[in-house]
C-alpha positions, 0 to 999 in steps of 0.5 A: 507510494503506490500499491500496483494492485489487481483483484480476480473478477467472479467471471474469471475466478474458475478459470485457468488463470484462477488454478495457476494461481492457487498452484503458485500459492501453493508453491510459495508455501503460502497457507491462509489457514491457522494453527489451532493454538492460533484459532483458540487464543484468538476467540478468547481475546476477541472475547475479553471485555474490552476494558474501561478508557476515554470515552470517544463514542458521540463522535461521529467516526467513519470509514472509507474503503474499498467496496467489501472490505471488513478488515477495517484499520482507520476511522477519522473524523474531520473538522473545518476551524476558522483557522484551519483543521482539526483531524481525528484519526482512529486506529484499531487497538490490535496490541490489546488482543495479542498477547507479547509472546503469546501464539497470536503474536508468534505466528504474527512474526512469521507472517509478518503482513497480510498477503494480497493477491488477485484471488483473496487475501492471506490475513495476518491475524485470525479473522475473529480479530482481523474482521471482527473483534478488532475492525473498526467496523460500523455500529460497533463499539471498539478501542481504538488508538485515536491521533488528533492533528490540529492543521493550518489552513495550507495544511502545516501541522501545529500539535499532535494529540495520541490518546487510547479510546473507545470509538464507534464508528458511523458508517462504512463508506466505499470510495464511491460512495464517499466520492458522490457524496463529496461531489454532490455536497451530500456527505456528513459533516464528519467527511465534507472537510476531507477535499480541502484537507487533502489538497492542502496535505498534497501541498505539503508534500509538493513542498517537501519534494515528497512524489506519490505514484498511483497506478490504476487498480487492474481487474482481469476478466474473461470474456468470450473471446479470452482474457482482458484487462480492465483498469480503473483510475484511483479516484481523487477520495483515494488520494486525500484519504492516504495523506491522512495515512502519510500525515499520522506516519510522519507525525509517528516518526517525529515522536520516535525520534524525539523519545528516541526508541521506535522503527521507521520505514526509510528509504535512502535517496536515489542514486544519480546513475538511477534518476538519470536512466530514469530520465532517459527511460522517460525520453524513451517513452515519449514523456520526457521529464523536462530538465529543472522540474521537480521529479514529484511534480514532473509525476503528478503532471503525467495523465494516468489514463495515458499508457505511456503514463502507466510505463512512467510510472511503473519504472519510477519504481526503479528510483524508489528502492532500497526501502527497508526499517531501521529500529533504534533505541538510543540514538536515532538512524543516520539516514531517518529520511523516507525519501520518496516522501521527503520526511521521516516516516513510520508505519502506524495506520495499518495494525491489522494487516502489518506487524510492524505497526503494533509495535509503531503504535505502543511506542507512541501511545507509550511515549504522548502519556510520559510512559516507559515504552514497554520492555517486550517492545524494546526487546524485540525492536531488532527483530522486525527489520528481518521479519517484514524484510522476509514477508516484503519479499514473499509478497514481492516474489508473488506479486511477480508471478501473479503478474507473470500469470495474469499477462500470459493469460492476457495473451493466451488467445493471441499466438501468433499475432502479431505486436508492436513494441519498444526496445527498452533495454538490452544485455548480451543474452537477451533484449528487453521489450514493452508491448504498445498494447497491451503493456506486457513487458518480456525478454526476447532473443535475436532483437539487436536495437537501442532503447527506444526502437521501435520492433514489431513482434509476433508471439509463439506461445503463452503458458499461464500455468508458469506465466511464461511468454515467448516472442520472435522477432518479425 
């Protein structure tokens, strides 16, 4: 699954756009400070000794992430065998600094996720856990929940291993370093595995019937003469480094459900009448997805640098709804499946930026050792649905209106000009439209035509305090 994501570039941080989006902050009652309670129970996690557990500390541990990054959830270490694979995947230990029932973790509940937006981040633990004390941060001893997968060499999975263990990673790599490196034949031991693990995990997941959507990371500049929007392609690095994240999840799911306690994230399949507009929608597009092709693999053919590309696959969307999580303790959820993965699926790789992982990560750990899973875990399993179905729509709902605001800004200095367009879709109080370039999407009244039609537009006005853009008909 892709993450559409777009970051506020320096030259346009004071800007209008960058005040429109503090306003619309402010509007959601999204506040990134925390209470002091919060604050004083954090220093004094981040400062207990950090215990006594297996030493994993010689082995060679890294980070890949994006250029800044210092809430740091995943370390791995890979290895090539005669037979296939050996991947060492850490994960930091954020139930050891939050404390059942403690501050932390209630105002944990009510965030429930780190929030992303264009202008900085509204972490879900205080820094001096988030960014510190629990980051898997380079030269740093940390605990950590350590997965081991032992893989073929078409990337199948044989044994799982989950132990708690003290780590210390090597070196925080950016995913343009990492993809140099990889390129150059230059990267450690530890990393140079990660091409081949990766197209073997893509594999598996073709096989499987399972799609992934990437979308180009969007950064919006202002330039001399206005806004622009500048789109850069994930790289291939990006792509092998989330099958890990899928590989750990998947193997998380398989072990909630054989114990028969644990919360998965599902995803139910797409209904027909929403695969068969999505097909027509392709047609409209002028990439039509050819009939007895896999859907995963009619999206892994599109060329992302293509903008119609980027239209598929931001209405593929539409088939991946329905998403939420199901806990269980006894019996296991009759729809377990994550349907755009084709497999069972948990959240587990993501403990310092997402509730629902730590609970994800206890079961597991509890469960590899022959534990009983801890009752605080069992007793507040059937609150997390409602608790991440609240932030999901909090970061949906300021997705949306970042977005909004970012496209007017876009267009701030074009009224008047004049567009091409597509009809994409029509009811009887307004008509949808996509613009050819750029890909904004509005509603406009007085167009009467069929999905597909082409439409030529001019635009009357651009509001980027409310994200609000007016079009008529030429």
């Amino acid at each position: 699954m892709a993450r559409r994501t777009a970051r506020l570039s320096p030259s346009a941080a004071q800007s209008e756009l960058a005040v429109a989006l503090a306003a619309l902050r402010q509007e959601l009652g999204i506040a990134a400070a925390f209470p002091d309670d919060v604050e004083a129970e954090a220093r004094t996690a981040a400062a207990a000794p950090i215990g006594e557990l297996a030493d994993l500390t010689g082995v060679e541990f890294l980070t890949i992430d994006p250029e800044g990054s210092t809430d740091l959830d995943q370390a791995m270490h890979l290895t090539a065998t005669d037979g296939g694979f050996i991947v060492r995947y850490a994960i930091a230990d954020v139930p050891f600094f939050v404390a059942p029932g403690g501050a932390v973790d209630t105002e944990a509940r009510r965030r429930g996720q780190t929030l992303y937006a264009v202008d900085g981040r509204v972490p879900l633990h205080p820094p001096v856990i988030s960014e510190d004390a629990g980051s898997l941060l380079p030269d740093r001893t940390r605990r950590a929940f350590v997965w081991e997968f032992m893989l073929d060499a078409d990337g199948a999975l044989r044994e799982t291993a989950l132990t708690r263990a003290l780590i210390r990673s090597r070196r925080q790599w950016t995913y343009d370093e990492a993809q140099r490196a990889l390129d150059e034949g230059t990267a450690p031991a530890a990393l140079a595995p990660l091409p081949d693990i990766g197209r073997a995990l893509l594999a598996q997941e073709a096989a499987r019937g399972g799609a992934s959507l990437n979308v180009p990371d969007q950064e919006v500049v202002l330039t001399d003469t206005g806004y622009d929007l500048e789109r850069r392609m994930p790289l291939p690095v990006e792509d092998w480094n989330a099958q890990l994240s899928l590989l750990t999840g998947m193997a998380a799911a398989r072990i909630m459900l054989d114990a028969g306690v644990g919360i998965l994230r599902t995803m139910p399949p797409s209904p027909p009448e929403a695969v068969a507009a999505f097909r027509r929608q392709t047609e409209l597009l002028g990439l039509p997805w050819p009939s007895g092709v896999d859907y995963g693999e009619y999206l892994r053919t599109l060329d992302r640098g293509d903008p119609r590309a980027l239209a598929v696959l931001q209405d593929a969307a539409s088939l991946f709804r329905g998403a939420g999580y199901e806990a269980f303790d006894g019996s296991a959820p009759k729809q377990p499946m994550q349907a755009a993965l084709a497999a069972p699926y948990a959240h587990v790789t993501a403990p310092l930026r997402r509730l629902v992982d730590r609970w994800g990560l206890v079961i597991c750990e509890s469960t590899s050792r022959g534990s009983d899973v801890p009752e605080w875990v069992r007793d507040s399993l059937e609150e997390l649905p409602r608790a991440m179905g609240a932030s999901a729509g909090l970061a949906g709902r300021l997705e949306s209106a970042t977005i909004d605001r970012i496209e007017a800004a876009l267009l701030a200095g074009r009224v008047g000009d004049e567009f091409d367009a597509v009809v994409l879709a029509q009811n009887t109080s307004h008509t949808r439209i996509q613009l050819t370039e750029p890909a904004v999407e509005a509603s406009v009244d007085g167009i009467v035509g069929t999905p597909g039609e082409p439409v030529r537009v001019r635009l009357v006005a651009s509001t980027i305090a409310t994200g609000t853009l007016s079009f008529e008909p030429i």
